[in-house]
DRENDO-1510 file (C-alpha; in Angstrom, 1 decimal, always signed):
<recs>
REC; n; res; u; v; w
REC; 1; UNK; +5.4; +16.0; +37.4 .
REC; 2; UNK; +6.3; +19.6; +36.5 .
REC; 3; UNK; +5.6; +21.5; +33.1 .
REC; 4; UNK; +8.6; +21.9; +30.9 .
REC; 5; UNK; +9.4; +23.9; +27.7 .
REC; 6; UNK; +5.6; +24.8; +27.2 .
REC; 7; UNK; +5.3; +27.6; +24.5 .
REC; 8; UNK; +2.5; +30.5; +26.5 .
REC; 9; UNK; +0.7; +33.8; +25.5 .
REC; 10; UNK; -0.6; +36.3; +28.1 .
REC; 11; UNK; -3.2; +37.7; +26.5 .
REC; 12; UNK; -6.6; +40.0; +28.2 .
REC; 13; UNK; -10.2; +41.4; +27.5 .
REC; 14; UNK; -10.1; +44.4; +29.0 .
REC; 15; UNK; -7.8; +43.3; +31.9 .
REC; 16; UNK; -10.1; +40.0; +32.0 .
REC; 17; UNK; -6.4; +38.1; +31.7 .
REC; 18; UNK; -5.2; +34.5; +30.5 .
REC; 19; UNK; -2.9; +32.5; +29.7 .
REC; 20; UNK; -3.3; +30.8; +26.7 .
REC; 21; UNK; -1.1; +27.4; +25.5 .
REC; 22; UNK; -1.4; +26.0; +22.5 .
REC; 23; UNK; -1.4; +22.4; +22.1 .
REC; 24; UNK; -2.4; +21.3; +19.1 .
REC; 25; UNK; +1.0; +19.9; +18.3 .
REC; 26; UNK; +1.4; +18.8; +21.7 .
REC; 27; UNK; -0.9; +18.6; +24.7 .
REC; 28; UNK; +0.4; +18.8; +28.0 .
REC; 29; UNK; -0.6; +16.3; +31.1 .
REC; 30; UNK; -2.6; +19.1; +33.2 .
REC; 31; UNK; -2.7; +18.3; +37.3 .
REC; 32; UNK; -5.0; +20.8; +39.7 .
REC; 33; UNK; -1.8; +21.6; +41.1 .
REC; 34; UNK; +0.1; +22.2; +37.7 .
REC; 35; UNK; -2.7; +24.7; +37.1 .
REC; 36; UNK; -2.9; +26.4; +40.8 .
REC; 37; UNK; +0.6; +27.1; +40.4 .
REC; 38; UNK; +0.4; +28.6; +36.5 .
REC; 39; UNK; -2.5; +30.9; +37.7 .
REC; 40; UNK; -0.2; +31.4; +41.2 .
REC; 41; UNK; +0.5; +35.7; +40.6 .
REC; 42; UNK; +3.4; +35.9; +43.0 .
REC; 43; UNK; +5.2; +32.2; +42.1 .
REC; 44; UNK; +3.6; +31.2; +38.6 .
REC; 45; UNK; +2.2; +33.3; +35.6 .
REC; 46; UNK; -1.0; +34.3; +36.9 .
REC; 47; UNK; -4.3; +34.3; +34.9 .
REC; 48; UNK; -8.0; +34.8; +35.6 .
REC; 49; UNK; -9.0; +32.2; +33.1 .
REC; 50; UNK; -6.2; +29.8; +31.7 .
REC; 51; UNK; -6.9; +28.2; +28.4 .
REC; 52; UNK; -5.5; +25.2; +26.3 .
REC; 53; UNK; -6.6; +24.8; +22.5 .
REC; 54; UNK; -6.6; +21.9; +21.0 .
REC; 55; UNK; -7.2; +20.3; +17.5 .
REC; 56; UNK; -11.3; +20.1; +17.3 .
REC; 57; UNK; -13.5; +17.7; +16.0 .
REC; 58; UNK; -15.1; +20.0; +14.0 .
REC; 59; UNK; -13.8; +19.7; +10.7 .
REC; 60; UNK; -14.4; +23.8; +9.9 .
REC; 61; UNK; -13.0; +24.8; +13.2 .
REC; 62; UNK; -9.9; +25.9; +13.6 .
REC; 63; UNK; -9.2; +24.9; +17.1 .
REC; 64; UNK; -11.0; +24.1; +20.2 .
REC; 65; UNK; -11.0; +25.1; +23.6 .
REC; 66; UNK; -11.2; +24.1; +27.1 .
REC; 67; UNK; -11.5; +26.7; +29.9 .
REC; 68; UNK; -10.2; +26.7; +33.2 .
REC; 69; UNK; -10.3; +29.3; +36.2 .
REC; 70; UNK; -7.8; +30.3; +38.6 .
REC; 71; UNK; -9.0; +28.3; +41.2 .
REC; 72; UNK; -8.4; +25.0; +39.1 .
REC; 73; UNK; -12.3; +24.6; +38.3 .
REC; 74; UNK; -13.4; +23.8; +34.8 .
REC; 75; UNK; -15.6; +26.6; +32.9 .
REC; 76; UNK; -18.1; +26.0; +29.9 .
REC; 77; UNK; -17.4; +29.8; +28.4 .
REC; 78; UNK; -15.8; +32.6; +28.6 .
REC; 79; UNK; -16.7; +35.7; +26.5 .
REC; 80; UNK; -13.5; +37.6; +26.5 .
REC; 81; UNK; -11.2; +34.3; +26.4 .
REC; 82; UNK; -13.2; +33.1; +22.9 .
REC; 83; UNK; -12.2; +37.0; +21.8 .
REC; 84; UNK; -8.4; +36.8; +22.7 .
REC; 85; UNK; -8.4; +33.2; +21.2 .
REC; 86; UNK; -10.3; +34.5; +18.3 .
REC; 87; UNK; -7.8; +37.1; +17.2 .
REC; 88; UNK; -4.7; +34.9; +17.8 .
REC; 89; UNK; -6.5; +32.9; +15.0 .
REC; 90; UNK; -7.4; +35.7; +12.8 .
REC; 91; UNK; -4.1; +36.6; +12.9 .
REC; 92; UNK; -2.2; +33.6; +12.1 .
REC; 93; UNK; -5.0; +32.2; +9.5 .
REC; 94; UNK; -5.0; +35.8; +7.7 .
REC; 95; UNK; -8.9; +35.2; +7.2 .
REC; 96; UNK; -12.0; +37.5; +8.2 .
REC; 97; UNK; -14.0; +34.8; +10.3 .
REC; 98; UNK; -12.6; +31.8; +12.2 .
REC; 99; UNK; -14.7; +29.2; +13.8 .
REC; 100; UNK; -13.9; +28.1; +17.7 .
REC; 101; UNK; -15.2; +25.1; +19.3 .
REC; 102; UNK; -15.5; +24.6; +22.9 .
REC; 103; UNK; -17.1; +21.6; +25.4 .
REC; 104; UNK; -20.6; +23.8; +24.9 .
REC; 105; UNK; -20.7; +25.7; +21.8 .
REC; 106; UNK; -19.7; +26.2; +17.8 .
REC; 107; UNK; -18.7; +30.3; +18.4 .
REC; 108; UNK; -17.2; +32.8; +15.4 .
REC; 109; UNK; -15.1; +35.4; +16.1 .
REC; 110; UNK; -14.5; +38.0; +13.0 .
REC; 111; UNK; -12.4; +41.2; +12.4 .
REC; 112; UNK; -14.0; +44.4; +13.4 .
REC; 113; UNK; -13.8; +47.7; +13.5 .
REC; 114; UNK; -10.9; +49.8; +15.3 .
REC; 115; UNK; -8.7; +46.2; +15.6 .
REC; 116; UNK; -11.8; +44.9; +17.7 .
REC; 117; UNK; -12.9; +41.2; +17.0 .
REC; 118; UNK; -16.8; +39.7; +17.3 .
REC; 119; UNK; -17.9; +37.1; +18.7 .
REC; 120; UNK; -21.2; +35.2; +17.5 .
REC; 121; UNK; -22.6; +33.9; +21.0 .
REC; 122; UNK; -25.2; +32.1; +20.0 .
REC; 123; UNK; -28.3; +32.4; +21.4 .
REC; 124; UNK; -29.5; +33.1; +25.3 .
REC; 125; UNK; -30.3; +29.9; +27.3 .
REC; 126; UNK; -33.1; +31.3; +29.3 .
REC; 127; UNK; -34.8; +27.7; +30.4 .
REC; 128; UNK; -34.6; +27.3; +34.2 .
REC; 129; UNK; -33.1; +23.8; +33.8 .
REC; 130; UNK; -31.1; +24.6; +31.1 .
REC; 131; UNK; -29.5; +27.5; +33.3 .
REC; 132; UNK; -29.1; +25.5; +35.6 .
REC; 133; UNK; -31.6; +27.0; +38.5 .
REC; 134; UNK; -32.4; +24.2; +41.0 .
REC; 135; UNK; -36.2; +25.0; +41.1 .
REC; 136; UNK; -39.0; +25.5; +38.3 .
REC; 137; UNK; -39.0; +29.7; +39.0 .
REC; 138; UNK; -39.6; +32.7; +37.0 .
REC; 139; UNK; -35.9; +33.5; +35.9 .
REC; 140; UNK; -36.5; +37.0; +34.9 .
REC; 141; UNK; -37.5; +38.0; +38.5 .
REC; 142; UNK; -35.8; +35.7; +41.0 .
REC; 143; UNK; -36.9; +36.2; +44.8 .
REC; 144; UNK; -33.1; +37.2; +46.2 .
REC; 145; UNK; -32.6; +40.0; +47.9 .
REC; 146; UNK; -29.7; +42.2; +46.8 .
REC; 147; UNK; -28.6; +45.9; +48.0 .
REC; 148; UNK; -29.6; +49.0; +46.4 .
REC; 149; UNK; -32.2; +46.7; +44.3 .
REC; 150; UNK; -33.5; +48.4; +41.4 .
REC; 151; UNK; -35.7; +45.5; +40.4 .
REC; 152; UNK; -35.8; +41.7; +41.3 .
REC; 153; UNK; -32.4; +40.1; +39.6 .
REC; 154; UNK; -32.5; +38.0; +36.8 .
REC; 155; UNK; -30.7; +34.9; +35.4 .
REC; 156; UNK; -29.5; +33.5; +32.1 .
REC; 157; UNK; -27.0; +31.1; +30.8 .
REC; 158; UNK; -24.3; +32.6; +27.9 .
REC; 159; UNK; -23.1; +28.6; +28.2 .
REC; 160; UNK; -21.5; +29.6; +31.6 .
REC; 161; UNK; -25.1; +30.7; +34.5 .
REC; 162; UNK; -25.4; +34.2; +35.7 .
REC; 163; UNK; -27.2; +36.1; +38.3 .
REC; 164; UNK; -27.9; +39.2; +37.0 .
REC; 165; UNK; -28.7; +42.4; +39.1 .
REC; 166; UNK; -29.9; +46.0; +38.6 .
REC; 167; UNK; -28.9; +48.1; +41.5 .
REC; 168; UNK; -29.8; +52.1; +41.7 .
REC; 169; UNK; -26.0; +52.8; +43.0 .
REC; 170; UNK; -23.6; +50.2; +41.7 .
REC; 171; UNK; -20.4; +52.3; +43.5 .
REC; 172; UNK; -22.1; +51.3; +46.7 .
REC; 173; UNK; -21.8; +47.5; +46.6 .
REC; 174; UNK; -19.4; +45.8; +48.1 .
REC; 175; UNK; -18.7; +43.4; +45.0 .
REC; 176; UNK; -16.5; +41.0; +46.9 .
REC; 177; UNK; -18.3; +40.3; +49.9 .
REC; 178; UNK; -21.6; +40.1; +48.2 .
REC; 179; UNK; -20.6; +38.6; +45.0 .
REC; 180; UNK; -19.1; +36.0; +47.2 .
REC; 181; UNK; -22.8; +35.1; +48.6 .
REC; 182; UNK; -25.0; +35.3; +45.5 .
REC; 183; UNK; -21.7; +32.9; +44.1 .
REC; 184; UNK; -23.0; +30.1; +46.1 .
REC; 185; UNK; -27.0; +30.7; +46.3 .
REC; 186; UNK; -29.0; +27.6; +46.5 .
REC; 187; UNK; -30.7; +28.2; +43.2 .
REC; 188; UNK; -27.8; +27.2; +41.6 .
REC; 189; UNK; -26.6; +24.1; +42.1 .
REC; 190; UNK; -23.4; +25.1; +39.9 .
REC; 191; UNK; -22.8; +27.9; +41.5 .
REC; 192; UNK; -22.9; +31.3; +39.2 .
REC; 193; UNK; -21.6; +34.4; +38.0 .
REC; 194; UNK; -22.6; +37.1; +39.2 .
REC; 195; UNK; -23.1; +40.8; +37.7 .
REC; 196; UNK; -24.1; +44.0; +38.9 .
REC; 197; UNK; -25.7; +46.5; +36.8 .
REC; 198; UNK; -26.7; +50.0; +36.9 .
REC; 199; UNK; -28.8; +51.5; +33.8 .
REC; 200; UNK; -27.2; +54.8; +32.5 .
REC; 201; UNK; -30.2; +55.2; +29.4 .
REC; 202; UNK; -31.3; +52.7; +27.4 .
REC; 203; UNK; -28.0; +52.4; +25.2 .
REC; 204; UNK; -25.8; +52.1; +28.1 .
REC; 205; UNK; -24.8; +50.1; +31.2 .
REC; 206; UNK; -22.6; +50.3; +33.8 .
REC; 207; UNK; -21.5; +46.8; +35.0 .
REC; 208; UNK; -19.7; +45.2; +37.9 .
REC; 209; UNK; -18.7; +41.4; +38.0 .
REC; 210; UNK; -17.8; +38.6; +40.6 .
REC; 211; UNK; -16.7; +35.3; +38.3 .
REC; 212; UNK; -17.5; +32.3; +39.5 .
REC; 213; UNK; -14.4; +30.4; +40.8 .
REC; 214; UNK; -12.1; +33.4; +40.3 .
REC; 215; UNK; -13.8; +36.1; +42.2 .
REC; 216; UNK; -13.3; +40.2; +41.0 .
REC; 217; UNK; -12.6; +40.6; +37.7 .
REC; 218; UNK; -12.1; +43.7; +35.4 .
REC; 219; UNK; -14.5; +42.3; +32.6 .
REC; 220; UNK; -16.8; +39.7; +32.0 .
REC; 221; UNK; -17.6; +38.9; +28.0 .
REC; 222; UNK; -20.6; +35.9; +28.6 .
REC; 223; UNK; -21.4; +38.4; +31.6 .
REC; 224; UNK; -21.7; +41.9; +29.4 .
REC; 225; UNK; -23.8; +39.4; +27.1 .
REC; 226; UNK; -26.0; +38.1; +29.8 .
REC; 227; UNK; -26.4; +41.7; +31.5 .
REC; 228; UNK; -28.1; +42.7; +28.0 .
REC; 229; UNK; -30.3; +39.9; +28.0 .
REC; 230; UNK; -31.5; +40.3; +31.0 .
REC; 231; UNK; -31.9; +44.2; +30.9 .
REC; 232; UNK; -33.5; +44.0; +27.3 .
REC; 233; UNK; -36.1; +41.7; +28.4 .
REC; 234; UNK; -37.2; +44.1; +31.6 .
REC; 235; UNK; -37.4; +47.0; +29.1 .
REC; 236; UNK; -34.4; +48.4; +30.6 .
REC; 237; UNK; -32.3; +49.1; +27.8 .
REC; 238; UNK; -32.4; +48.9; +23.6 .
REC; 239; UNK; -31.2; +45.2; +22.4 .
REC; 240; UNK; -28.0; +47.1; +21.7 .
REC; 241; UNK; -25.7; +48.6; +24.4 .
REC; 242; UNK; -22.7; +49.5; +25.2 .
REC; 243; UNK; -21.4; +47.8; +28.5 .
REC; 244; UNK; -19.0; +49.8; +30.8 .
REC; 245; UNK; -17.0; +47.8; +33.1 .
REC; 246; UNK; -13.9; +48.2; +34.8 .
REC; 247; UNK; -11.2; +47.2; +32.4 .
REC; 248; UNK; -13.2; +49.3; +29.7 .
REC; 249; UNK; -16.1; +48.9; +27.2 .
REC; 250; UNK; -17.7; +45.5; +25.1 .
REC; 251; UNK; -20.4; +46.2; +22.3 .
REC; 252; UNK; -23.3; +44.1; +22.7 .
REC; 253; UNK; -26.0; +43.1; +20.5 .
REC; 254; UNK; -28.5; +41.0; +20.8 .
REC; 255; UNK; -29.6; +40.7; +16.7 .
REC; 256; UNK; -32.8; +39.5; +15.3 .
REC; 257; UNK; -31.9; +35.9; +14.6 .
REC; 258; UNK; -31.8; +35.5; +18.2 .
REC; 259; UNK; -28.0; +35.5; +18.6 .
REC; 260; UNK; -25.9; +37.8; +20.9 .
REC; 261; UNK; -22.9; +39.4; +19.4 .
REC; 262; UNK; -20.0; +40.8; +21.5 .
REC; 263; UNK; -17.7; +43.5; +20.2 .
REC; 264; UNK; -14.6; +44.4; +21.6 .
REC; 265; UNK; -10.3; +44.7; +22.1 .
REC; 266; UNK; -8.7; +41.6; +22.4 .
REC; 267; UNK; -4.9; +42.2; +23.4 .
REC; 268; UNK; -1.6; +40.4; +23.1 .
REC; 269; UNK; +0.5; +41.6; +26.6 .
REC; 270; UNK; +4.0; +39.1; +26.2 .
REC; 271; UNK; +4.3; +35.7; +25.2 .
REC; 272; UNK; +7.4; +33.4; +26.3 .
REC; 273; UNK; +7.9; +29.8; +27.5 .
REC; 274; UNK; +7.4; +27.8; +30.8 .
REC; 275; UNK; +10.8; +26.6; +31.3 .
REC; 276; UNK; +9.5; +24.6; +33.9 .
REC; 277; UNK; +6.6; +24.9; +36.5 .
REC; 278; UNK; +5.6; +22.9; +40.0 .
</recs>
């Protein structure tokens, strides 16, 4: 059954894009196909991440979310999604701090400097089951062998896993054929994001992203988070960095209550209706 008359906004991160319905007055009857052919860039709309907010149970919230990539798949979080969502929000409640639920987390997105929005996190998952990694392992230094390796890669979960890994030359790596591999790696029985970083100093990082069921993007919000994380914790860089990748820049910080707070544009590109979609 096709889509009719379904109110959309196109909004990005940093040309991390989605499209975003609304459906808290009314929800419509989602199909893998429906959403192939929405995230479809030559015949549908085309998104990286599509998402549908809803009513939440959360009494303080004002609306939840549930995530899904352009190949159909359901995602627990995305970074630069929560942001876009956030500021649509903002926007229409008129206050400073909103609070978003999704299927794995209570997250707040507030006005920031410069027309940015922050995100609260929450904190790092850094347990190996909690990741999900399919063996008890040392997650900070994970035996995979990666080009240009500046150290062993490491891996956290931001709500969403990710396979995080310092190279000495990121221009060098070929993102899709490699980020394609490490996608499906045996230790992660979920599959995983999977970032590239190179340090510039200890307040900067370059960083390069293959998404898990969507495949090059130009940012990565739970990414840029989980790129800090694991960075910090090698001594790589300050708990507070600025993360170049290449849509642009995120803020992150990873503060002393143990939380990780992303700062960064959050951009409205059109909005219209889906008169009607296969």
């Amino acid at each position: 059954m096709p889509l009719r008359n379904i109110p959309f906004f196109k909004m990005h991160g940093l040309g991390n894009d989605f499209v975003i319905i609304d459906a808290r007055k009314r929800e419509p009857q989602l199909t893998k196909e429906l959403v192939l052919a929405i995230a479809d860039r030559h015949r549908g709309i085309g998104f990286d991440q599509m998402v549908v907010i809803t009513k939440s149970a959360n009494p303080e919230a004002a609306a939840h979310m549930k995530i899904y990539n352009a190949d159909s798949s359901i995602v627990e979080a995305c970074g630069n999604a929560t942001r876009c969502v956030g500021r649509m929000l903002l926007v229409e409640t008129g206050k400073e701090e909103v609070i978003i639920t999704s299927d794995v987390a209570v997250l707040k997105a507030k006005k920031a400097k410069n027309d940015m929005v922050t995100v609260d996190m929450g904190e790092p998952i850094l347990e190996w089951a909690k990741i999900p990694l399919s063996q008890n392992i040392d997650n900070l230094n994970l035996p995979i062998d990666i080009p240009y390796k500046l150290t062993l890669p490491g891996s956290v979960s931001m709500g969403n896993p990710h396979l995080v890994c310092p190279v000495t030359n990121i221009d060098k790596i070929n993102l899709s054929k490699t980020g394609k591999e490490l996608e499906l790696h045996p230790l992660f029985p979920r599959k995983t994001n999977v970032e590239f970083v190179q340090i510039i100093d200890k307040g900067k990082i370059r960083m390069r992203v293959w998404e898990r069921g969507c495949g090059v993007t130009q940012a990565c919000g739970t990414g840029a988070c989980a790129s800090l994380v694991v960075c910090a914790q090698k001594g790589l860089t300050n708990r507070k960095c600025e993360i170049i990748l290449d849509g642009g820049s995120l803020f992150i910080e990873w503060d002393k209550n143990n939380h990780i707070l992303m700062t960064g544009t959050a951009t409205l590109a059109f909005h219209g209706i889906m008169k009607e979609i296969h």
